[in-house]
C-alpha positions as CSV (number, residue, x, y, z in Angstrom):
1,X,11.2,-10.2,1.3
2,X,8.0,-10.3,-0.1
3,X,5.1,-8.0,0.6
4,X,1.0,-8.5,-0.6
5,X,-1.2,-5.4,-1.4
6,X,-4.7,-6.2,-1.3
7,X,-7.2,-3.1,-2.3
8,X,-9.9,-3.5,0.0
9,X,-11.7,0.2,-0.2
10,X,-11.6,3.0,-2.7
11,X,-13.1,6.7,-2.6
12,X,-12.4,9.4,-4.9
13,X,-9.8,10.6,-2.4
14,X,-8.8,7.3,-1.0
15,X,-7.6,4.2,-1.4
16,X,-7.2,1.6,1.8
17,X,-4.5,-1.6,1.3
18,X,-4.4,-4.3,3.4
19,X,-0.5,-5.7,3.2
20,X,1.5,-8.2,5.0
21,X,4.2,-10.6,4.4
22,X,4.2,-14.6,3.2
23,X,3.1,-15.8,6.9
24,X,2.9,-11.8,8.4
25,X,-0.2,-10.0,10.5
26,X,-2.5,-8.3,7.6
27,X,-1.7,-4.6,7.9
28,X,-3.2,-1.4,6.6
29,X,-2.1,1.8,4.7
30,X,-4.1,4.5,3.4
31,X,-3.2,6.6,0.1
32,X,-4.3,10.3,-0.1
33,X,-4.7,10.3,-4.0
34,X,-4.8,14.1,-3.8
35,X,-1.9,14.3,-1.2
36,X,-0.4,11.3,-2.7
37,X,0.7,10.4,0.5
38,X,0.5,6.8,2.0
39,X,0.1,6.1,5.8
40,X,0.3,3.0,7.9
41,X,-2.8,2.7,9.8
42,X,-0.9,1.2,12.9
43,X,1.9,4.3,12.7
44,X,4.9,1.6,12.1
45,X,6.8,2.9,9.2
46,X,8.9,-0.4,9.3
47,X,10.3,-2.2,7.0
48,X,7.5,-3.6,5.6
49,X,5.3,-0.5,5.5
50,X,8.0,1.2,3.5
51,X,8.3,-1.7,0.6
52,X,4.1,-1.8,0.5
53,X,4.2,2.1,0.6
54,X,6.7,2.2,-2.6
55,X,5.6,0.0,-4.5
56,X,1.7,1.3,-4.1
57,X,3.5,4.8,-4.7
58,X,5.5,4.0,-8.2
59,X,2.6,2.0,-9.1
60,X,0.4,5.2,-8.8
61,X,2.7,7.9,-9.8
62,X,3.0,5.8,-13.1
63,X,-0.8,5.5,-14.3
64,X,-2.7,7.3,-11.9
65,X,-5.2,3.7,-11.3
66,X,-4.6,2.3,-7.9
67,X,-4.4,-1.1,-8.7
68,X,-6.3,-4.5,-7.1
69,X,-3.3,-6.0,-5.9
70,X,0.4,-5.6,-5.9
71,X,3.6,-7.8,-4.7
72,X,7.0,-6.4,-3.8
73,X,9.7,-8.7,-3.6
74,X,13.1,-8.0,-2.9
């Protein structure tokens, strides 16, 4: 599997991904920096969500910078 984080919006509390497979729907997740807490927009915590959602979360956790873009493959 592999999963494409897009940043498309950041505040100073939050940060809004699009993410979606190789040939998948474009889906969104929102990070709570102060929470640090990610939510799927649609409220599917599939699969998917859960690969986008770690990655964004040890990308995070390590630097504190929410990055542009992100792939998880596994």
């Amino acid at each position: 599997m592999i999963v494409y984080l897009h940043k498309e919006h950041e505040t100073e509390t939050e940060v809004r991904y699009r993410f979606h497979l190789t040939d998948g729907v474009d889906r969104r997740l929102v990070m709570d920096k102060r929470a640090e807490t990610i939510q799927p927009d649609d409220g599917n915590r599939d699969g998917v969500f859960q690969a986008a959602a770690s990655k964004l979360a040890r990308a995070w956790l390590d630097t504190k910078i929410a990055p542009e873009r992100l792939i998880h493959q596994s």
